[in-house]
C-alpha positions as a printed NumPy array, in Angstrom:
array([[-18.426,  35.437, -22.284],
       [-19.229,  33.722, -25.818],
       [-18.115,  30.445, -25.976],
       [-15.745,  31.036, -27.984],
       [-13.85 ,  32.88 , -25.596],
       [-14.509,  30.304, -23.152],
       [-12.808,  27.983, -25.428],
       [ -9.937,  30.316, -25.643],
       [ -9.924,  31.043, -22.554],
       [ -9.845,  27.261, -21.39 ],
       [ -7.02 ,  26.604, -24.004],
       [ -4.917,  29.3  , -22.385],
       [ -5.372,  27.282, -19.01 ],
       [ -4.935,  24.394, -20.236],
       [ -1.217,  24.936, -21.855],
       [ -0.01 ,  27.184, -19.002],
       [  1.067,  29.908, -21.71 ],
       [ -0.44 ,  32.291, -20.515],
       [ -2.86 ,  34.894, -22.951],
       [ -1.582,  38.239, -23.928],
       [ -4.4  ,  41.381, -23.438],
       [ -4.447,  44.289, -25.367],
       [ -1.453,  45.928, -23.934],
       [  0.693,  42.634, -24.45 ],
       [  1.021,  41.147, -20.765],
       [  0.509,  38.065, -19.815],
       [ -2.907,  37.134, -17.665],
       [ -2.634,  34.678, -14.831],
       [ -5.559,  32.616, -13.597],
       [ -6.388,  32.937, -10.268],
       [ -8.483,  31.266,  -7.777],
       [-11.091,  28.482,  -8.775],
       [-12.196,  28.344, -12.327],
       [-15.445,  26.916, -13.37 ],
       [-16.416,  26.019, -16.556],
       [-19.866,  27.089, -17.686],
       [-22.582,  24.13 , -19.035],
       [-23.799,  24.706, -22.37 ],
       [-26.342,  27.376, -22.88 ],
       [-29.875,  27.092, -21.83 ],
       [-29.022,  23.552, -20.555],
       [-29.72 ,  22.408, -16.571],
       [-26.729,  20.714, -15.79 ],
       [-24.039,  22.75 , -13.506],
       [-20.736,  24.489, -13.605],
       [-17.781,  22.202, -13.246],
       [-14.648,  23.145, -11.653],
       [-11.718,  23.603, -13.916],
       [ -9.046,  20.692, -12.625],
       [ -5.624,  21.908, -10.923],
       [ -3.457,  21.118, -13.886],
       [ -0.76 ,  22.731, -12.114],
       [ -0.755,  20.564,  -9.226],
       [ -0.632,  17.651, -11.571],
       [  3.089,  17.65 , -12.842],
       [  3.754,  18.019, -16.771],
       [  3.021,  14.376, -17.838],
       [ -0.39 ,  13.877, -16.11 ],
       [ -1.578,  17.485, -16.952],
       [ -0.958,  16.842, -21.148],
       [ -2.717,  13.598, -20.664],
       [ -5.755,  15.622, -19.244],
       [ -5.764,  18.723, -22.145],
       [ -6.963,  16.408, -25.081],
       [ -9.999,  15.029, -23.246],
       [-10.747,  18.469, -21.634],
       [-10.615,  20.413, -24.989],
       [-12.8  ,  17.735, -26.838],
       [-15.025,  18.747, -24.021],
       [-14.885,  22.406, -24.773],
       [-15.563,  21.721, -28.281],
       [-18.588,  19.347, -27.619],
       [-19.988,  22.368, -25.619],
       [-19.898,  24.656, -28.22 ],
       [-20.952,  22.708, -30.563],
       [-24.921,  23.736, -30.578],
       [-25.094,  20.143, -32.49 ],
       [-23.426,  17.854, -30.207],
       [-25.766,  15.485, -28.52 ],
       [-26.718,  14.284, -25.107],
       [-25.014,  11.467, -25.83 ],
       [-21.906,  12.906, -27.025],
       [-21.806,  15.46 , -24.604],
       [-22.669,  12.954, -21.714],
       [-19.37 ,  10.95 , -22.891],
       [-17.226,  14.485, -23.028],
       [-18.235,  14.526, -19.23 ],
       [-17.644,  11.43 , -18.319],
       [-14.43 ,  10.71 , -19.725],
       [-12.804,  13.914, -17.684],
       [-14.96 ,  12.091, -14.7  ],
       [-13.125,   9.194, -15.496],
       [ -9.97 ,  11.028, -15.603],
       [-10.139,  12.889, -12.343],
       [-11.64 ,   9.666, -10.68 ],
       [ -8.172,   7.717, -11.625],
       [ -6.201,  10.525, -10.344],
       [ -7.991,  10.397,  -6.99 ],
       [ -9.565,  13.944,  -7.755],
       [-13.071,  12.628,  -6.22 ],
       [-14.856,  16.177,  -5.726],
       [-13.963,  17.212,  -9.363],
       [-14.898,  14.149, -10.523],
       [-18.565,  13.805,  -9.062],
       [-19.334,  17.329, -10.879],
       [-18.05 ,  15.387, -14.386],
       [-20.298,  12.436, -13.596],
       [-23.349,  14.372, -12.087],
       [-23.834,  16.079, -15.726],
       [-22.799,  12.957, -17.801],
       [-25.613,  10.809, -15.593],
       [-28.092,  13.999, -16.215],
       [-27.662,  13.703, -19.73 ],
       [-27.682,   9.912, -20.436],
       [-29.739,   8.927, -17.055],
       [-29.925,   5.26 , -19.004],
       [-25.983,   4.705, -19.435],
       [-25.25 ,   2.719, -16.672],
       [-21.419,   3.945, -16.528],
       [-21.668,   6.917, -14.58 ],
       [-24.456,   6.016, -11.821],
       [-21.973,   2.76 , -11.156],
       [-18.824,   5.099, -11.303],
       [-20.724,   7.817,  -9.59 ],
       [-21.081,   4.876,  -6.724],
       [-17.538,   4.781,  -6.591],
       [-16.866,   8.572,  -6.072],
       [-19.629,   8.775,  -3.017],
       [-18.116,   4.912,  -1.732],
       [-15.017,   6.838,  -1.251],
       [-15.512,  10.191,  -0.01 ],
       [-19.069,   9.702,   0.902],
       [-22.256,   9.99 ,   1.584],
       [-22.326,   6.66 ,   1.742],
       [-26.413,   6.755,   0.725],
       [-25.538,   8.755,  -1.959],
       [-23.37 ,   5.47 ,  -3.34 ],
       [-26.339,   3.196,  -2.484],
       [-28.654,   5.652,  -4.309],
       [-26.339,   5.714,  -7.642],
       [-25.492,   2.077,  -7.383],
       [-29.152,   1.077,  -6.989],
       [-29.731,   3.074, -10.162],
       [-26.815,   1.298, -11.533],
       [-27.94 ,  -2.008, -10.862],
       [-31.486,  -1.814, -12.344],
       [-29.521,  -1.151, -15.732],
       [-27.498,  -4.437, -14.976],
       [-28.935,  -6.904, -12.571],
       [-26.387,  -9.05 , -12.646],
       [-22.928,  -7.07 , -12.511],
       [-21.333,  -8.466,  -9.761],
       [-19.239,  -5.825,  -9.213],
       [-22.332,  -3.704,  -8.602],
       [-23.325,  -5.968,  -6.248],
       [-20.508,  -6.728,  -4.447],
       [-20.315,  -2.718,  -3.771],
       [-23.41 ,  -2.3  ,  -2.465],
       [-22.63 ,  -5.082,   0.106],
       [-19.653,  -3.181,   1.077],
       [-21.592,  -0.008,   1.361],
       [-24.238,  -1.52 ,   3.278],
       [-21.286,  -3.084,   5.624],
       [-19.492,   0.289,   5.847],
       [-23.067,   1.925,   7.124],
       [-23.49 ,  -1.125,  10.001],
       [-26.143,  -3.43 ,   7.66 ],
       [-24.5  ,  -6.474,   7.422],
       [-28.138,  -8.174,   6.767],
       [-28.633,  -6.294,   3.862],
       [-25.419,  -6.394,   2.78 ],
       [-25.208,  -9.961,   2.855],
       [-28.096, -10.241,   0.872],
       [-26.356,  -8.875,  -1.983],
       [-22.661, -10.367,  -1.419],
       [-24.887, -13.793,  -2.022],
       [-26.43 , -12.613,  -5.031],
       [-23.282, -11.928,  -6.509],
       [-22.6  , -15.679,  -5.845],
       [-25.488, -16.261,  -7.514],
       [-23.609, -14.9  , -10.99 ],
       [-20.387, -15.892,  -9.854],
       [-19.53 , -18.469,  -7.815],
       [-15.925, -18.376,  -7.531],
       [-15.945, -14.033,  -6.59 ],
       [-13.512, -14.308,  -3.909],
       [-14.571, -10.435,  -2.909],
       [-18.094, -11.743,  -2.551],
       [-17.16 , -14.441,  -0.479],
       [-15.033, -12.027,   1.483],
       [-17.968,  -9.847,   1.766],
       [-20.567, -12.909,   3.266],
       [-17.249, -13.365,   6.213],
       [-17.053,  -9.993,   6.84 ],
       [-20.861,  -9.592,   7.518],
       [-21.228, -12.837,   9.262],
       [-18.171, -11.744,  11.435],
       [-20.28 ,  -8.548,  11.879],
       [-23.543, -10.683,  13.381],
       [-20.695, -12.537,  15.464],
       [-21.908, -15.777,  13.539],
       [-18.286, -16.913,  13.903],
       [-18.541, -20.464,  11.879],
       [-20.331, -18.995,   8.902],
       [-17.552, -16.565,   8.832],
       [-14.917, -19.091,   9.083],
       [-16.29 , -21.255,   6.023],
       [-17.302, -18.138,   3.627],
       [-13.394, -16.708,   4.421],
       [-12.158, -19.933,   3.432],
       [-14.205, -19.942,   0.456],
       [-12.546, -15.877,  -0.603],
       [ -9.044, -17.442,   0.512],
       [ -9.34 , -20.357,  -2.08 ],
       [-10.556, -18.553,  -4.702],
       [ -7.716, -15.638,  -4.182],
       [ -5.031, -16.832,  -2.15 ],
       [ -2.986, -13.357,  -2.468],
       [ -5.923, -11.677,  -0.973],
       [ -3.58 , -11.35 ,   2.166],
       [ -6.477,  -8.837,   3.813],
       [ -8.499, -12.463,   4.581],
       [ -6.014, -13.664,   7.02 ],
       [ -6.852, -11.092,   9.813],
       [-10.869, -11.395,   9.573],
       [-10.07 , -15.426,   9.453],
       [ -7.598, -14.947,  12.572],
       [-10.874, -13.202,  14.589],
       [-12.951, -15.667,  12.994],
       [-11.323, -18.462,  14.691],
       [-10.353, -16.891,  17.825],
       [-14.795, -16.53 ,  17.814],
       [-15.026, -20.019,  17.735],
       [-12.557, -21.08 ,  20.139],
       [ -9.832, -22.034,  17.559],
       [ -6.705, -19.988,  18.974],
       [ -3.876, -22.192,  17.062],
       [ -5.372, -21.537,  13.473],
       [ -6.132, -17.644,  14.688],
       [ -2.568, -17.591,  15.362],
       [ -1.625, -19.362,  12.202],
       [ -3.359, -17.1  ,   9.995],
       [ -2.461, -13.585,  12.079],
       [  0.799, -14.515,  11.268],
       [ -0.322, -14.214,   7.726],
       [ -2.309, -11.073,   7.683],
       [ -1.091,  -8.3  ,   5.132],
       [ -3.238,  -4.755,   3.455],
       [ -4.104,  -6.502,  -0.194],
       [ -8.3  ,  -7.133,   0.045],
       [ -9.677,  -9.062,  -2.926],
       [-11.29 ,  -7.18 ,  -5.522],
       [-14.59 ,  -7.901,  -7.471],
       [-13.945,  -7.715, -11.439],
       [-14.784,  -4.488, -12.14 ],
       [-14.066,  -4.08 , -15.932],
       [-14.942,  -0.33 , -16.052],
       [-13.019,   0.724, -13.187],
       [-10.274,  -1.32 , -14.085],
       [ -9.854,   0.404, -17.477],
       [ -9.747,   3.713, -16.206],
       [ -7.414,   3.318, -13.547],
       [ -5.286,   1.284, -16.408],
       [ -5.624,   4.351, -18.541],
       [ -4.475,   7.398, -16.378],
       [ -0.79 ,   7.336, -15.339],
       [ -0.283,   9.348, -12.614],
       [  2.575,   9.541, -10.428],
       [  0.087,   8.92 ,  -7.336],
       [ -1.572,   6.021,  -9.269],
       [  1.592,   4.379, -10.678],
       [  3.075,   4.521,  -6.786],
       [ -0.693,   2.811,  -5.115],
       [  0.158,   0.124,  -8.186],
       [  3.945,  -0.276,  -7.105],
       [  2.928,  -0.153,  -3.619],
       [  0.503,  -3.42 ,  -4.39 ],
       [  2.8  ,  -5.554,  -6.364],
       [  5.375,  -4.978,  -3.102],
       [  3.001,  -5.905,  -0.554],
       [  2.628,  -9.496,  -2.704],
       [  6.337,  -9.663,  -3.469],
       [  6.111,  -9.093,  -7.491],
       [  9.307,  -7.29 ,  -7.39 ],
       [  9.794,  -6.507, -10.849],
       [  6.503,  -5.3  , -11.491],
       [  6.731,  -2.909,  -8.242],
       [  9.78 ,  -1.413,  -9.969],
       [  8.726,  -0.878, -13.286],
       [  5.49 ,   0.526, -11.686],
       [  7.754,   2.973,  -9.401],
       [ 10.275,   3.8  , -12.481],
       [  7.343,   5.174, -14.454],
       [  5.711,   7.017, -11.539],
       [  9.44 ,   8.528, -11.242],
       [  9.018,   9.376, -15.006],
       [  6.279,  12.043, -14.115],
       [  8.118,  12.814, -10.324],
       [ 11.752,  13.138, -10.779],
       [ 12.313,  14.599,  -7.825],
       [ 10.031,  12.48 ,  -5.5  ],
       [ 12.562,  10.983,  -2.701],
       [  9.522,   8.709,  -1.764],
       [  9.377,   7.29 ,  -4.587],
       [ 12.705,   7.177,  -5.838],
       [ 13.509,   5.077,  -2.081],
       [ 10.443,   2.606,  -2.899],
       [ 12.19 ,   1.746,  -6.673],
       [ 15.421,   1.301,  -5.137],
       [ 13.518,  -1.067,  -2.412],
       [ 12.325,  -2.776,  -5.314],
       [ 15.476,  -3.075,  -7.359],
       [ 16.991,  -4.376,  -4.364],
       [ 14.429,  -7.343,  -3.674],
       [ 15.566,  -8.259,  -7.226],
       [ 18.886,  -9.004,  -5.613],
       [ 19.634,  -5.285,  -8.363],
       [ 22.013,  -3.652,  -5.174],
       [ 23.8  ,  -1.725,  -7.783],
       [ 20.832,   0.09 ,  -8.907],
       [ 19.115,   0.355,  -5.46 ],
       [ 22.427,   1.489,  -4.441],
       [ 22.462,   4.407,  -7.014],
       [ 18.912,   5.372,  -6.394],
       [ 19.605,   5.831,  -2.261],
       [ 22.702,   7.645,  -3.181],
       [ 20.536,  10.011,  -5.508],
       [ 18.436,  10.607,  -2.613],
       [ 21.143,  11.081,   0.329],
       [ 22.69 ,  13.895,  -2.413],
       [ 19.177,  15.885,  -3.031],
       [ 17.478,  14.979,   0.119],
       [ 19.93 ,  13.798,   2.982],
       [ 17.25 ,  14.345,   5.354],
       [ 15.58 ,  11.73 ,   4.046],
       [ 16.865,   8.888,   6.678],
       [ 15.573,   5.893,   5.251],
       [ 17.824,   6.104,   2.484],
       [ 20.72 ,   6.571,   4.405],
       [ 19.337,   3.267,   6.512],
       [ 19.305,   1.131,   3.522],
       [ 22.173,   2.417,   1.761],
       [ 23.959,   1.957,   5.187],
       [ 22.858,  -1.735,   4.653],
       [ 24.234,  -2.201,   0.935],
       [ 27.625,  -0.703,   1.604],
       [ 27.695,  -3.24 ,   4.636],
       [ 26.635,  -6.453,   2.74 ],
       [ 29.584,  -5.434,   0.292],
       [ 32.044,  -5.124,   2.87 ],
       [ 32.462,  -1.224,   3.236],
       [ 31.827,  -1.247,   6.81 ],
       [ 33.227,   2.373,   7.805],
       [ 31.014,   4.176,   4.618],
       [ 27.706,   2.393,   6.402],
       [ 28.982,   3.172,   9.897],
       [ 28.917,   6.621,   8.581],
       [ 25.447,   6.629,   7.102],
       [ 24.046,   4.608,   9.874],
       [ 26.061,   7.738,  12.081],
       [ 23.785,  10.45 ,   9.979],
       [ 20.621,   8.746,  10.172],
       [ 20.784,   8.546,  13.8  ],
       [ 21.841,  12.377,  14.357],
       [ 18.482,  13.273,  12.57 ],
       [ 16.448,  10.551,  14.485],
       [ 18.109,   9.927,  17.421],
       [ 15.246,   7.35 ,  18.802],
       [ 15.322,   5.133,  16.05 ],
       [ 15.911,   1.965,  18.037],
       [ 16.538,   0.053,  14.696],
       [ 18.928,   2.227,  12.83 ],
       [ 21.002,   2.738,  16.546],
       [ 21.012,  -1.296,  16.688],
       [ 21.881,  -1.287,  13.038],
       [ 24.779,   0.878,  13.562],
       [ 25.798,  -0.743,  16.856],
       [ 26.295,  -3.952,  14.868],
       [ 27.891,  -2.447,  11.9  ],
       [ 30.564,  -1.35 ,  14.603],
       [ 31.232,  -4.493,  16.023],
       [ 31.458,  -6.343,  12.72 ],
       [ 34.079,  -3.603,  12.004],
       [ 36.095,  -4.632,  14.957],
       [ 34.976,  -1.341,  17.033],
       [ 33.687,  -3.666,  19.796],
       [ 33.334,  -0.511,  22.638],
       [ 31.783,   1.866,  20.312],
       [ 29.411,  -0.995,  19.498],
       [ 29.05 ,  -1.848,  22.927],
       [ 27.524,   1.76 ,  23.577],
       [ 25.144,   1.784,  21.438],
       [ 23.637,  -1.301,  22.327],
       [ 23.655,  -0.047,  25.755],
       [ 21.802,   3.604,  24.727],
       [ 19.32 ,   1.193,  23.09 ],
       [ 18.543,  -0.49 ,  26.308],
       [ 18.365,   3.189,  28.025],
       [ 15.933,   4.344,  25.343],
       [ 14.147,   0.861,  25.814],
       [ 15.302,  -1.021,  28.611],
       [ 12.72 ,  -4.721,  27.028],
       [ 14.49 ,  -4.643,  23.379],
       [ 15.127,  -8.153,  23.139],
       [ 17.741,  -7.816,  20.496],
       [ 20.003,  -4.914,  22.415],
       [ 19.878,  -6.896,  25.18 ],
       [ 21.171,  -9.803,  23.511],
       [ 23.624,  -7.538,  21.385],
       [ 25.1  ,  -6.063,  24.305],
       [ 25.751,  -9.741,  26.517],
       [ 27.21 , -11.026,  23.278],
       [ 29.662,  -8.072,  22.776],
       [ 30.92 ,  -7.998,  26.362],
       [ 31.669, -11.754,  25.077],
       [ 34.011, -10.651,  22.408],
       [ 35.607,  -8.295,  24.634],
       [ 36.273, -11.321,  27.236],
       [ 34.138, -10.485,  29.712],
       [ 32.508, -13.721,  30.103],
       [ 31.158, -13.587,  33.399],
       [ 29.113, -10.142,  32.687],
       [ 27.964, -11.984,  29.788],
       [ 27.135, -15.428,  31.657],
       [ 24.819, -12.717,  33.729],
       [ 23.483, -10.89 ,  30.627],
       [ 21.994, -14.526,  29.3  ],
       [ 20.68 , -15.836,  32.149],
       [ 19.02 , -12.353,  32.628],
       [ 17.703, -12.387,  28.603],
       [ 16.951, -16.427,  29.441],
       [ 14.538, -15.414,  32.099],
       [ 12.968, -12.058,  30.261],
       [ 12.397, -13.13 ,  27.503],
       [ 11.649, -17.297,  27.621],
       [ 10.297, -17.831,  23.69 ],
       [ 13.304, -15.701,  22.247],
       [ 15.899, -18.852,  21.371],
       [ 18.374, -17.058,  20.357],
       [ 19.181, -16.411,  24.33 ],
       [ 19.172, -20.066,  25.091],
       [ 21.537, -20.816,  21.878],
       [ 24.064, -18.034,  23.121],
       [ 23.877, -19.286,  26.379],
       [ 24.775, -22.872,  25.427],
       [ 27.608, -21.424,  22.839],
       [ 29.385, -19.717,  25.678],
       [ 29.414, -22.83 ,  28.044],
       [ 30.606, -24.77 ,  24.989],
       [ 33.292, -22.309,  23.91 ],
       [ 33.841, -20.105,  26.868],
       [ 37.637, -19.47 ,  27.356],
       [ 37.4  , -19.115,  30.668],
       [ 37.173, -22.338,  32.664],
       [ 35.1  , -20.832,  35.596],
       [ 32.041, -20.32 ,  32.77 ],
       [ 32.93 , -23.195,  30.237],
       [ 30.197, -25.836,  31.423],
       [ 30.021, -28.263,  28.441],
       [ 27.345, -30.842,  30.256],
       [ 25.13 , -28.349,  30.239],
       [ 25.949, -26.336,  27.121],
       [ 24.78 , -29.82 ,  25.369],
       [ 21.323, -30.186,  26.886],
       [ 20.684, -26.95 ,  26.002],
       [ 21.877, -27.376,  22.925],
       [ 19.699, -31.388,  22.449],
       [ 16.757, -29.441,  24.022],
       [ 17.014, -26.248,  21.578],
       [ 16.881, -28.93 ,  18.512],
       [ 13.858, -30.44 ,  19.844],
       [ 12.137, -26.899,  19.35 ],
       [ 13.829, -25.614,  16.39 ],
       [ 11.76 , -23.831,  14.077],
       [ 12.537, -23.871,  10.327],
       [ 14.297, -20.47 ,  10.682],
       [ 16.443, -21.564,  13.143],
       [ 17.533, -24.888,  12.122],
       [ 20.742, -24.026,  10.744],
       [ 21.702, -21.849,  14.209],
       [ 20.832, -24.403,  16.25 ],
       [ 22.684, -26.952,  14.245],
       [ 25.792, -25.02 ,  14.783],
       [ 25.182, -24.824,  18.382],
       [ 24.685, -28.349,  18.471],
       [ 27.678, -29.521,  17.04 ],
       [ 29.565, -26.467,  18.829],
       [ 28.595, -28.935,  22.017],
       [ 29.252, -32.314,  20.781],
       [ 32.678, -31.174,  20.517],
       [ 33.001, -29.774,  23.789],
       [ 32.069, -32.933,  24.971],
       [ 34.522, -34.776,  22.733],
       [ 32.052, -36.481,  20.824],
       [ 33.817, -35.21 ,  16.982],
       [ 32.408, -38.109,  14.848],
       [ 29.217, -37.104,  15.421],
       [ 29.422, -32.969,  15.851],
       [ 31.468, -33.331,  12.336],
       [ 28.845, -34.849,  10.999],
       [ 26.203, -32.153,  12.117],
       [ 28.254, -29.482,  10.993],
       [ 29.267, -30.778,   8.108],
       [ 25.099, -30.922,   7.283],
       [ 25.058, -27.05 ,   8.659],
       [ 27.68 , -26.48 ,   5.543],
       [ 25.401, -27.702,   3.425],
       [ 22.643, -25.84 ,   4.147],
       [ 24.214, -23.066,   4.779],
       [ 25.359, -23.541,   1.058],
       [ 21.714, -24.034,  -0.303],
       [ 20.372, -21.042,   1.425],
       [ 23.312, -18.639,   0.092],
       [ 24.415, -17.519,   3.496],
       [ 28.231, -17.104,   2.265],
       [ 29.056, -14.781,   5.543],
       [ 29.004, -17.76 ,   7.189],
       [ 31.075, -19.958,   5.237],
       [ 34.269, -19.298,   6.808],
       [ 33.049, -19.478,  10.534],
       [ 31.941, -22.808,   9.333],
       [ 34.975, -23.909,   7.665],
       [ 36.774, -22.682,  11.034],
       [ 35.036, -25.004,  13.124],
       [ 34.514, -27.823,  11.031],
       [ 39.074, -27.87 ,  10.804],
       [ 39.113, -27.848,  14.575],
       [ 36.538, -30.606,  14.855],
       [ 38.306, -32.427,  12.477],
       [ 41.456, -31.851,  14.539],
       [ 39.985, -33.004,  17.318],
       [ 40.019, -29.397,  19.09 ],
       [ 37.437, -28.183,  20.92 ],
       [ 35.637, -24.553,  19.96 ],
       [ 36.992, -21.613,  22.137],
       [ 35.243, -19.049,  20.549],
       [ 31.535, -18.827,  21.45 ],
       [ 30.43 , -16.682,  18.628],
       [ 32.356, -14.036,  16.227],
       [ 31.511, -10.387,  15.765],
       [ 29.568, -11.241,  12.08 ],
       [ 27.044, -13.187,  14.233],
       [ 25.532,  -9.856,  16.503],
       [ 21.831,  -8.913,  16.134]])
């Protein structure tokens, strides 16, 4: 084949017209495709990329780059140089779209024929970092590195190699050299933790974690190595402190080359890690304009389409999330996280029966999803369909007989169907199973504050539970316990005071927007007020 045919040929491919033979039908390419290196050269075929597998948008943004590379090829005067750069931009290309096989044949002949450009031995590091050999990524990051002794991001990669391959010596040896150049890297900090933590040289890990924590405090990947850090020395309240903390975002060296080619290849796969990233750190809108784009090239992506209407809805945007679950229930209803949180915007609005019924689909195609059957169980009792909700809180407990919040669901819905004493027996049974779950204790002291029948009501005690739940309140609770607090006072005729509390539980309740509260509030506070004790222990908007 001449290369101009190749170049035909390759056009062909490339805009998925198809070429007519002789006798006017259309060819179809088949199977791998490799295109040939320029003649009498040493460098090797490259495979042809799957432009077919891309979608539309990411294959057009591929043809321009790949044809300049035909051209350069048959071009007998193009030189290294120029050809090494036709390479290595399609490297570059396939690298952003995670196409790491195809990519290290791109890079292999661009770092043949420009051995002294230090862009593809460092981006040939990354390919072999990721899919491996991992001495292969030493080798090409070595080479890298004796271009550019001090790139930091070089260095910092090599330390993770030399982690990833069990050397934390060696690759702490070149985490602190990259301090030496940059002080204030959080990812080389990171990297001196992670191999102290290796060498179980706890304290040094402790301080250098710090140190990556300071310098990138959205680096949420830190906490956990910091949690085992701590728990090494001894420290179990900050482990537990910062385990509480832990999250999937690890800090990143600046990497200017990398970072321009992933900036410059939209891909639906790319645009969607992006999205996923600004999600995990809570930047909302920049999750959903990362997911709308990645939509742009994947229309018909449920996935995606459920993480932009995840996003819109963190905006406090429930009429767009809203429309993009619908979108999915129509073209993929078995697609039962959409039907979840749709379930949950219809219910926030008030159209109880429409989420009852989406709640009602999900579970028919997962029947052991404990969450969307507790979901739907108190969906039902907010609707007033106290039996039906009753049941499923039960079937919860049969599917998992320790679920704190069924347990708890179902003892508070026997309360709203009057069956106190069942319930009296549910809470002291959740008291006992499950001793650092307050919401068993608060229950408990509601119902012997507001129980309607005398032979439960037991207001003494319903207000040392409620004095000694206030004592431990944690921030989340404060306005719960509050409630229950002045729920007790009252009980015990003491209305100055439990006006006063609730009248502070108003407030806050205010501040924090909790508005499907306000009238339960309101109720109380005008029997307080009237001097009237509570005789309703909790209401149907308050199940789990």
């Amino acid at each position: 084949m001449t290369k101009c045919q190749l170049v035909a040929a390759a056009a062909c491919f490339i805009l998925a017209t198809g070429c007519s033979g002789d006798n006017g039908a259309s060819t179809t390419v088949r199977g791998p495709t490799f295109l040939p290196p320029p003649q009498g050269s040493e460098l090797q075929a490259v495979l042809q990329p799957d432009f077919s597998a891309m979608g539309t948008a990411a294959a057009e943004q591929m043809r321009v780059p790949f044809e300049h590379l035909l051209n350069t090829i048959e071009n007998n005067a193009s030189t290294n140089e120029q050809l090494a750069d036709a390479y290595g931009e399609m490297g570059n290309l396939l690298l952003a779209a995670r196409e790491l096989d195809t990519a290290e044949e791109y890079y292999v002949n661009a770092q043949i024929l420009a051995p002294n450009d230090r862009r593809w031995s460092h981006l040939l590091g990354h390919v072999y970092r990721n899919r491996g050999p991992l001495e292969n990524a030493v080798n090409f990051f070595e080479q890298a590195l004796q271009l550019e002794p001090n790139s930091v991001a070089t260095l910092v990669r090599l330390g993770d190699v030399h982690l990833a391959m069990g050397q934390p010596e060696t690759g702490a040896e070149y985490f602190t050299r990259a301090l030496t150049v940059q002080s204030d890297s959080a990812a080389a900090w990171f990297g001196v933790g992670r191999a102290a933590l290796a060498s179980d040289r706890n304290a040094e890990a402790v301080k250098a974690l710090q140190q990556a924590l300071t310098h990138d405090p959205g680096a949420t990947a830190i906490h956990y190595l910091l949690a085992m850090a701590y728990r090494g020395i001894g420290n179990m309240e900050q482990a537990q402190t910062h385990l509480s903390q832990q999250g999937p975002i690890e800090p990143r060296p600046d990497d200017p080359l990398l970072s321009e080619i992933e900036g410059r290849f939209e891909s639906a796969l790319m645009l969607d890690f992006r999205g996923g990233e600004a999600l995990a750190t809570g930047n909302w809108a920049a999750a959903a304009d990362y997911f709308e784009r990645a939509l742009g090239l994947s229309p018909d992506s449920p996935s995606l389409r459920h993480r932009f209407g995840t996003a819109l809805y963190r905006m406090g945007d429930s009429r767009g999330a809203e429309e993009q679950f619908q979108q999915i229930v129509t073209d993929s209803p078995e697609y039962t996280e959409a039907h979840v949180n749709l379930a949950t915007i219809m219910a926030r609005s008030g159209r109880l029966q429409e989420a009852i019924s989406q709640l009602s689909i999900a579970l028919e195609r997962e029947p052991g999803d404990i969450a969307t059957r507790i979901s739907l169980a108190r969906t039902l009792g907010r609707n007033g369909q106290l039996k039906e909700a009753l049941e499923q809180y039960e079937q919860t407990l049969i599917l998992e007989p320790l679920d704190a919040t069924a347990t708890l669901g179902a003892a508070m819905t026997l309360g709203l169907l009057e069956h106190y004493e069942d319930t009296f027996e549910r809470l002291t049974d959740g008291v006992r199973a499950f001793p650092n779950d307050s919401r068993f204790k608060r229950a408990m002291a509601r119902l012997l504050a507001a129980a309607p029948d005398e032979q439960i009501r037991d207001v003494q005690r319903s207000l040392v539970l409620a004095e000694e739940l206030l004592e431990a309140a944690q921030e989340q609770d404060q306005l719960a316990t509050g409630e229950t607090f002045a729920m007790a006072l009252a009980a015990v005729g003491q209305y100055p005071v439990a006006i006063a509390v609730q009248q502070d539980v108003r407030a806050g309740a205010s501040q924090a927007g909790l508005n499907d509260a306000t009238d339960r509030i309101n109720d109380n506070l005008a029997l307080f007020q009237n001097r009237q004790p509570p005789r309703t222990p909790w209401t149907s908007g308050e199940l789990p």
